[in-house]
Each structure stands twice: as C-alpha cells, then as structure tokens.
C-alpha positions, -999 to +999 in steps of 0.1 A: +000+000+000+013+036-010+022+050+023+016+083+008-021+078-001-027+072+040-048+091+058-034+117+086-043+122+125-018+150+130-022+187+147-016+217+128+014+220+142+027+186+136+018+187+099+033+219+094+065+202+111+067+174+089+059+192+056+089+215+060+114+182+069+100+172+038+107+202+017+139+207+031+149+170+025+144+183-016+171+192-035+168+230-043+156+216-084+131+196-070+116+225-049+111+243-078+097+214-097+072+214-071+060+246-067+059+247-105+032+219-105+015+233-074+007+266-093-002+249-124-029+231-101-041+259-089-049+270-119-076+247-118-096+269-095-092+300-114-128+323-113-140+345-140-140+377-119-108+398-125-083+395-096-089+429-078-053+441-083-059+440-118-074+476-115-041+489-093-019+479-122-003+459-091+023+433-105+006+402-103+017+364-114-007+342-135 
C-alpha cells in the first residue's frame, strides 16, 4: 500500500513540522519542480472575476 495515499491524525502543528522536513529533504531543483506543479494546479480553481489588483496595475503572477 502507497504510504503516501494514507490518511493523517496529526495537529496543525505537527503537519506543518513534517511538511517542511520534507521540503527541506528536496534538492533545491526539485523545490522548484514542485511549486511549478502546485501553481499549475491551482490554476484549476481559477474564477471568471478579475483579480482585484488587476485595476491597481499591481504586479501580479498568472
């Protein structure tokens, strides 16, 4: 069985503890691999209403 695919009794605290021993246990490529396919996700959940800094002419990344 994929230990990864397991479900998770853990406080906030402890899962915030063991995702960053497991970012920090990536080499610095693979960190960036990730967050690469994290944001492509996201895209996913994209809405049809402008982002409000739009209108500010704030930088924003998309």
């Amino acid at each position: 069985m994929d230990v990864e695919k397991l479900l998770r009794f853990e406080t906030k605290e402890e899962a915030n503890e063991r995702r960053r021993e497991e970012t920090l246990e990536r080499d610095p490529h693979e960190r960036l691999m990730f967050f690469l396919e994290l944001v492509q996700e996201m895209q996913v959940f994209q809405t049809s209403t402008p982002h409000p800094n739009r209108l500010k002419n704030n930088f924003i990344i998309e």
